[in-house]
C-alpha positions as CSV (number, residue, x, y, z in Angstrom):
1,X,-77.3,-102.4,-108.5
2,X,-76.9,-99.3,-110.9
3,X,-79.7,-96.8,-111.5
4,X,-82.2,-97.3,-114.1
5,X,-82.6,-93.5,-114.6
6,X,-80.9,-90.4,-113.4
7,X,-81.6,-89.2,-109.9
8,X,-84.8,-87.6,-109.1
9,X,-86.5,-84.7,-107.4
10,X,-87.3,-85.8,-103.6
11,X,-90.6,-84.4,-102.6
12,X,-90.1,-86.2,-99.1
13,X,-87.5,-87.6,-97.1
14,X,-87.5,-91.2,-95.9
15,X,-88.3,-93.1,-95.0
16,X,-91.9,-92.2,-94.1
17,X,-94.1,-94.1,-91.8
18,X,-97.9,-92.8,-91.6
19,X,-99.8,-95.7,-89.7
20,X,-102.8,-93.9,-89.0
21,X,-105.4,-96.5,-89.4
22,X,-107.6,-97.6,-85.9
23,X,-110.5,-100.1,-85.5
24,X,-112.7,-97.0,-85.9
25,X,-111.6,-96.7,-89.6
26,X,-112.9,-100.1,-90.4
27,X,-116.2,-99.0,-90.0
28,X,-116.9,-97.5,-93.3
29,X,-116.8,-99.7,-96.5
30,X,-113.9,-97.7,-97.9
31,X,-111.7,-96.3,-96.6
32,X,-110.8,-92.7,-97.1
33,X,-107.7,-91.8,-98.8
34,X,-106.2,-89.4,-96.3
35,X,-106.7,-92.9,-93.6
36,X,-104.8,-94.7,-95.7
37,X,-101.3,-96.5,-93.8
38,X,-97.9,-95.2,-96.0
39,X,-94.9,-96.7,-95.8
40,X,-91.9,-95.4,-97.8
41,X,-88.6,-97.4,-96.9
42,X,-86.7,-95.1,-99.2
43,X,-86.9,-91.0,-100.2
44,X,-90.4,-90.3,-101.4
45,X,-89.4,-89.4,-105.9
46,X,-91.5,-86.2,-107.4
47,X,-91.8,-87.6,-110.7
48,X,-94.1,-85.3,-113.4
49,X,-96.4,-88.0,-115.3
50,X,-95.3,-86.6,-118.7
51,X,-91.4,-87.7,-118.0
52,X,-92.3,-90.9,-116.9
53,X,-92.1,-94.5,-118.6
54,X,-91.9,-97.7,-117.9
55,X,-90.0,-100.3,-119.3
56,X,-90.7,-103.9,-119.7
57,X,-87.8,-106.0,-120.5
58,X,-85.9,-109.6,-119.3
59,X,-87.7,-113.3,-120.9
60,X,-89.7,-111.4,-123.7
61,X,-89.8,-111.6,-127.4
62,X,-90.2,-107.8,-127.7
63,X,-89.1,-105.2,-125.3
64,X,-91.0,-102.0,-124.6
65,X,-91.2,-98.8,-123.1
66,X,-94.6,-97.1,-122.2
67,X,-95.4,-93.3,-120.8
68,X,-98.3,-92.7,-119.3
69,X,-100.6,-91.2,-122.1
70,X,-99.4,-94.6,-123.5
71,X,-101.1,-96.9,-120.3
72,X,-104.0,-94.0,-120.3
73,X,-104.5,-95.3,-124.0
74,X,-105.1,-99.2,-122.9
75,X,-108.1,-100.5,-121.0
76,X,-109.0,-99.0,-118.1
77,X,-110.7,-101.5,-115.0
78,X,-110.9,-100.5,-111.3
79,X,-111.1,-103.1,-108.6
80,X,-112.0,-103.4,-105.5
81,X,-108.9,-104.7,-102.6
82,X,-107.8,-105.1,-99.2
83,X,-104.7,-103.4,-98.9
84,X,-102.6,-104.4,-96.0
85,X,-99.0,-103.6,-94.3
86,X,-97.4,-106.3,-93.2
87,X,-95.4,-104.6,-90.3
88,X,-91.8,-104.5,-89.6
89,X,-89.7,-106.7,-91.1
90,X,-87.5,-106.8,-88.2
91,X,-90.2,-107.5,-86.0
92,X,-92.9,-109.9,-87.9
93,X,-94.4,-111.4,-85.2
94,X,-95.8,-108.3,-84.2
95,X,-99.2,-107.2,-85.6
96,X,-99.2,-104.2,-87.5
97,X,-102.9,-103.9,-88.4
98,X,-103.1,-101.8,-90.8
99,X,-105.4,-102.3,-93.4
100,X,-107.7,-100.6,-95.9
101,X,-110.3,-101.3,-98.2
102,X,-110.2,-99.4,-101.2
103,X,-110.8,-99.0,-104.9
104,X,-108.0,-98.7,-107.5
105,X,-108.1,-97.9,-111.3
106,X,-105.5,-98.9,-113.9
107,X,-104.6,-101.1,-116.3
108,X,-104.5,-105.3,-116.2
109,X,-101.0,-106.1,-116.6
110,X,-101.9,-109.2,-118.5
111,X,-102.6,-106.5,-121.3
112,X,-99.2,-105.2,-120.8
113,X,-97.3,-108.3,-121.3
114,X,-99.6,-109.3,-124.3
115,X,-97.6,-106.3,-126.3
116,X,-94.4,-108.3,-125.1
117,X,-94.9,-111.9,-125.7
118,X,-93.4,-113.8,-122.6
119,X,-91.1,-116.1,-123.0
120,X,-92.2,-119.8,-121.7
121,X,-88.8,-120.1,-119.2
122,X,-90.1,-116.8,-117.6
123,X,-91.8,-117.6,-113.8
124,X,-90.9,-114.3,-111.8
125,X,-92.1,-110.7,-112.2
126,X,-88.9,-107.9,-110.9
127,X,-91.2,-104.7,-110.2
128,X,-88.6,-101.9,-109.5
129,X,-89.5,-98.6,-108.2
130,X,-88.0,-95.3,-108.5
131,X,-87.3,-94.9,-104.7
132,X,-83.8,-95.5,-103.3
133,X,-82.4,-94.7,-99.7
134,X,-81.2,-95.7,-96.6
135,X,-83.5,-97.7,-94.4
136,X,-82.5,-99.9,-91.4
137,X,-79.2,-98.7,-91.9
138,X,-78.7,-100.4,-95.1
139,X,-78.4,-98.3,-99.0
140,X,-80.5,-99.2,-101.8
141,X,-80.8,-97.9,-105.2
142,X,-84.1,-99.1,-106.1
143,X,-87.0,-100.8,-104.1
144,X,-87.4,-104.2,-105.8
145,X,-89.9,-106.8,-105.7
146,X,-90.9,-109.8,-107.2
147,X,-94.1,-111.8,-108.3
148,X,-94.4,-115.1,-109.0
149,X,-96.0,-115.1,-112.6
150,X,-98.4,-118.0,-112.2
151,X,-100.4,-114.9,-109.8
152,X,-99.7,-112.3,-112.1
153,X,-101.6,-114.8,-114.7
154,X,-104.7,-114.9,-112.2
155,X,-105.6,-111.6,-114.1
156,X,-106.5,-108.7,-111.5
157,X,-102.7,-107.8,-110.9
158,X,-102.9,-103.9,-112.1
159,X,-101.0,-100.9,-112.9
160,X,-102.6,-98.5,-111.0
161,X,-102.7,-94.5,-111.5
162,X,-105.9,-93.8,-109.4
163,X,-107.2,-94.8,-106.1
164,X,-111.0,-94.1,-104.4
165,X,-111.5,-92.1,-108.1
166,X,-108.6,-89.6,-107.6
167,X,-105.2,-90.0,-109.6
168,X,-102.2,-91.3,-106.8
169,X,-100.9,-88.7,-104.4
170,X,-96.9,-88.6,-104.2
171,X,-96.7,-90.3,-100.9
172,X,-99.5,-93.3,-102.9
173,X,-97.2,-94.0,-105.9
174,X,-97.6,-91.4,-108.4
175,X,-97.7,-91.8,-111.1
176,X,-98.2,-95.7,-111.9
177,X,-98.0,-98.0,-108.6
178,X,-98.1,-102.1,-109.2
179,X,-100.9,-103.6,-107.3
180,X,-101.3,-107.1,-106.1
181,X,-104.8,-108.3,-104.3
182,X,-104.2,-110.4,-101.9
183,X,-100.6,-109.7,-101.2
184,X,-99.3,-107.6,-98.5
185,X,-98.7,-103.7,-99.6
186,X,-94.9,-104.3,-99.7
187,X,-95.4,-106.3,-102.8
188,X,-97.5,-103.5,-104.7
189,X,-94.0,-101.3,-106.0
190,X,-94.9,-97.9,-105.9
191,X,-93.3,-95.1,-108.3
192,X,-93.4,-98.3,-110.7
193,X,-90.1,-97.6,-113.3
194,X,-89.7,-101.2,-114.6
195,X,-91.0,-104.5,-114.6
196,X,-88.2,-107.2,-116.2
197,X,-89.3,-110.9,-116.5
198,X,-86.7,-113.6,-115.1
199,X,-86.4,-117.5,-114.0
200,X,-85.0,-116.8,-110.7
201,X,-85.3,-114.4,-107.7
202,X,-83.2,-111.5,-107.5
203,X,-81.2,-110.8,-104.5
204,X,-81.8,-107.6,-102.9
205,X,-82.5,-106.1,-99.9
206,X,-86.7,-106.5,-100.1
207,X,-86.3,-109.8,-101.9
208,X,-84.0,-112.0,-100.5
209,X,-82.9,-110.4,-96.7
210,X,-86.1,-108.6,-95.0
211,X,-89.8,-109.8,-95.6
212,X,-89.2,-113.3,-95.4
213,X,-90.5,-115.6,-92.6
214,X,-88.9,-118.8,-91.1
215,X,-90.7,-122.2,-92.0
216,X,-90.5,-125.3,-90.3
217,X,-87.8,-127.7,-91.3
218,X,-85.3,-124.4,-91.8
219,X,-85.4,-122.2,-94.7
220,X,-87.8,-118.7,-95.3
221,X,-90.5,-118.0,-97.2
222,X,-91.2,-114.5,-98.8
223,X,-94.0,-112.6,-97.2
224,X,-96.5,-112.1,-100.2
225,X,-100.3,-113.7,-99.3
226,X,-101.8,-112.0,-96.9
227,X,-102.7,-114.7,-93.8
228,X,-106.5,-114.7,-92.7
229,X,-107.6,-111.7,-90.5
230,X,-110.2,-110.1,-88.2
231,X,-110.6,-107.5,-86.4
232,X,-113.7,-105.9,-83.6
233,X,-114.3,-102.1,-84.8
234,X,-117.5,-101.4,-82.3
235,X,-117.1,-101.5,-79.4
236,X,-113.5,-99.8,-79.7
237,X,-111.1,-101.2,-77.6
238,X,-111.1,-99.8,-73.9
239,X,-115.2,-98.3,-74.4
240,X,-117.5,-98.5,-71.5
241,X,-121.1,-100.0,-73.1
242,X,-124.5,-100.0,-71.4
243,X,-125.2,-104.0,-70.9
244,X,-128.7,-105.5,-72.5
245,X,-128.6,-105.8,-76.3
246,X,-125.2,-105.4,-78.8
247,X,-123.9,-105.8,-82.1
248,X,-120.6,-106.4,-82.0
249,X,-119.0,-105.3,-85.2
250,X,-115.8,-105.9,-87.5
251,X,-113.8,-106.8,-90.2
252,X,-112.3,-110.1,-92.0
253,X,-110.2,-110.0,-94.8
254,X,-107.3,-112.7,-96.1
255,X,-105.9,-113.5,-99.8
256,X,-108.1,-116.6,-99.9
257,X,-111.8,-115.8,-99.0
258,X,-113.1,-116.0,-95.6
259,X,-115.7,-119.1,-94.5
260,X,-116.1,-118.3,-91.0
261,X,-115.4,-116.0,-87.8
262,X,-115.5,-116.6,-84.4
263,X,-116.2,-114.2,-81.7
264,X,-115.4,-114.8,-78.1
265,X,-116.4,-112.0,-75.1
266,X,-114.5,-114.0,-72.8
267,X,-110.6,-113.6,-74.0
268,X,-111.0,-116.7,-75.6
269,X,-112.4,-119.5,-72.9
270,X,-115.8,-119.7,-75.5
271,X,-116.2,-118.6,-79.2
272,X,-119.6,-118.3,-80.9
273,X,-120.1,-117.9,-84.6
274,X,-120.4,-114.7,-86.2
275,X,-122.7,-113.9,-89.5
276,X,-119.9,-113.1,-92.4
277,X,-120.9,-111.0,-95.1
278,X,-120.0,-111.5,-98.9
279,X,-116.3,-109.4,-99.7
280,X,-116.7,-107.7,-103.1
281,X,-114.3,-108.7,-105.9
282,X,-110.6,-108.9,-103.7
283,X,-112.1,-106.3,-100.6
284,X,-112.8,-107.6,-96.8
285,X,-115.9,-109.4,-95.5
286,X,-118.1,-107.5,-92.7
287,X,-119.1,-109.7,-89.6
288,X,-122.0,-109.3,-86.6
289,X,-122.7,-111.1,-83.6
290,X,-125.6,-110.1,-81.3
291,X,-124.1,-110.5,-77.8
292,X,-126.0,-110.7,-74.6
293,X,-123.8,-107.8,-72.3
294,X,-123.7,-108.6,-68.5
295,X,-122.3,-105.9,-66.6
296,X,-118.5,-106.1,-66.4
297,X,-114.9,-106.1,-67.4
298,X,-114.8,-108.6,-71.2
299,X,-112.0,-109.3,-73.7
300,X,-113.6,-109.3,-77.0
301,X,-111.8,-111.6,-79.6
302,X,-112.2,-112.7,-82.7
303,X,-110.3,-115.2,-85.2
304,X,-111.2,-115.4,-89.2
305,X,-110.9,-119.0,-90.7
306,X,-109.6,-119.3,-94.8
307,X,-111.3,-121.7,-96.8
308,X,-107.9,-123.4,-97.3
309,X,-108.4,-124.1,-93.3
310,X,-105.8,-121.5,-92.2
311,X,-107.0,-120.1,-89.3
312,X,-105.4,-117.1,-87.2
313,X,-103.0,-118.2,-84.0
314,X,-103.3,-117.2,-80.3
315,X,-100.0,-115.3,-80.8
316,X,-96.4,-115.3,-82.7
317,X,-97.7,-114.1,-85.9
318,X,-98.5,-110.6,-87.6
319,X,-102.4,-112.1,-87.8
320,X,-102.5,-113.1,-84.4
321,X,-105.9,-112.5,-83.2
322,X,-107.3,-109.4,-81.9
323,X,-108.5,-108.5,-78.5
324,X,-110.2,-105.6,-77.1
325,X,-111.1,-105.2,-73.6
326,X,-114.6,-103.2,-73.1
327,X,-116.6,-102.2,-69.4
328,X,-120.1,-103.1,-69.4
329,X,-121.9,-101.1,-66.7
């Protein structure tokens, strides 16, 4: 793969792994910037906004190039998402939990590609980013992703420059990150560079080898909707309580909206039904459930349910559901 532009700046070594996010940080409704999870699989690129573009090229009528007074120039939206790691690709079945809920401002790429006119055999988006590196022993020139176009044509896909009302830190994508609601993070390119329509999947190291799961039958899937998800942020895991009266408290969040949560304070042997708030345009749901505390040792569980049906599993999966244990005294 050669270099879409000459080499850049470093303003950090990779990769970079910043997973800072507890059940404690779910509490508030957004969460704050300097909470956020980063994960850089490459060197982290200083690139000034006034030297960078972004080209748009592959099944379109009319190529383009756009700097960033040229996106500034366009419609601006912001839009509330989840925004969620999906853990180590060498190890998916383990839950990473890390997720956010934040705001992000930028432009609709549907209003991007409208300047290109895509062509009708087009059905994959190639996002490239500016970083390259070593990461699980393996080179790469550019991170690349790609994006089935029938979800980029949902409309809420963006090309971000801000996030919680502040433009991108370094480490966040600056200048111009892609962001997709309702995929994991590793689909949202940061240091965005190009984005090349094509009828196929490229084969790279993001695409094709790592962040793909196994189906049944044989084959792999690539890891792009986020699976449903919960997790308990009061009590915290390992707190001692006072027994009586509590509201246990947490989060739910998937691609496809949450219908129910369960709660169990018994590692699973009974499950009671949590209220479930409304999420806000892609963001997470908040869930209660008034429990009854008897004095003792409880696992505290709970398990979100999609309105496709998907549910979370026992175990074996990076949404596996969540346990805490808590003391009641």
């Amino acid at each position: 793969m050669e270099r879409i532009a000459a080499p850049l700046p470093m303003a950090e070594a990779g990769p970079v792994i910043h997973l800072p996010i507890t059940p404690a940080t779910l509490a508030d409704d957004c969460t704050n910037t300097l909470d956020l999870h980063v994960l850089a699989h490459g060197d982290v690129p200083d690139v000034p906004a006034a030297e960078w573009a972004l080209e748009v090229c592959g099944l379109i009528q009319t190529a383009i190039s756009l700097t960033f007074a040229d996106l500034l120039d366009l419609p601006q939206r912001e839009l509330v998402s989840v925004h969620q790691c999906a853990g180590n690709p060498l190890d998916p079945t383990v839950p990473a939990r890390q997720v956010a809920n934040v705001t992000w401002r930028g432009v609709d790429l549907l209003d991007v590609l409208a300047l290109t006119g895509v062509r009708p055999e087009a059905a994959l988006l190639w996002a490239w980013g500016l970083d390259g590196g070593n990461f699980v022993g393996r080179s790469f020139v550019h991170y690349l992703k790609d994006i089935p176009l029938e979800r980029v044509n949902e409309g809420d896909v963006i090309l971000a420059h801000a996030l919680n009302g502040e433009p991108l830190s370094v480490r966040n994508g600056f200048p111009v990150r892609l962001v997709v609601p309702g995929y994991y993070g590793t689909n949202s390119v940061k240091w965005l560079c190009r984005l090349e329509l094509a009828d196929h999947r490229p084969e790279s190291l993001f695409t094709t080898e790592l962040y793909n799961d196994p189906v049944a039958g044989g084959g792999t899937r690539p890891v792009r909707e986020i699976a449903p998800e919960s997790i308990i942020y009061w009590p915290e895991p390992d707190a001692t309580i006072d027994a009586g009266s509590v509201t246990i408290r947490g989060r739910a969040w998937g691609s496809d909206e949450i219908v129910a949560v369960g709660v169990s304070v018994d590692g699973g042997a009974t499950w009671h039904e949590a209220q479930l708030g409304k999420r806000h345009e892609r963001g997470w749901h908040g869930f209660t459930f008034d429990w009854r505390a008897s004095g003792g040792d409880h696992v505290l569980q709970c398990r979100a349910t999609a309105i496709t049906g998907d549910t979370q599993p026992a175990d074996g999966a990076r949404n596996a559901i969540y346990s805490a244990n808590v003391t009641v005294i």
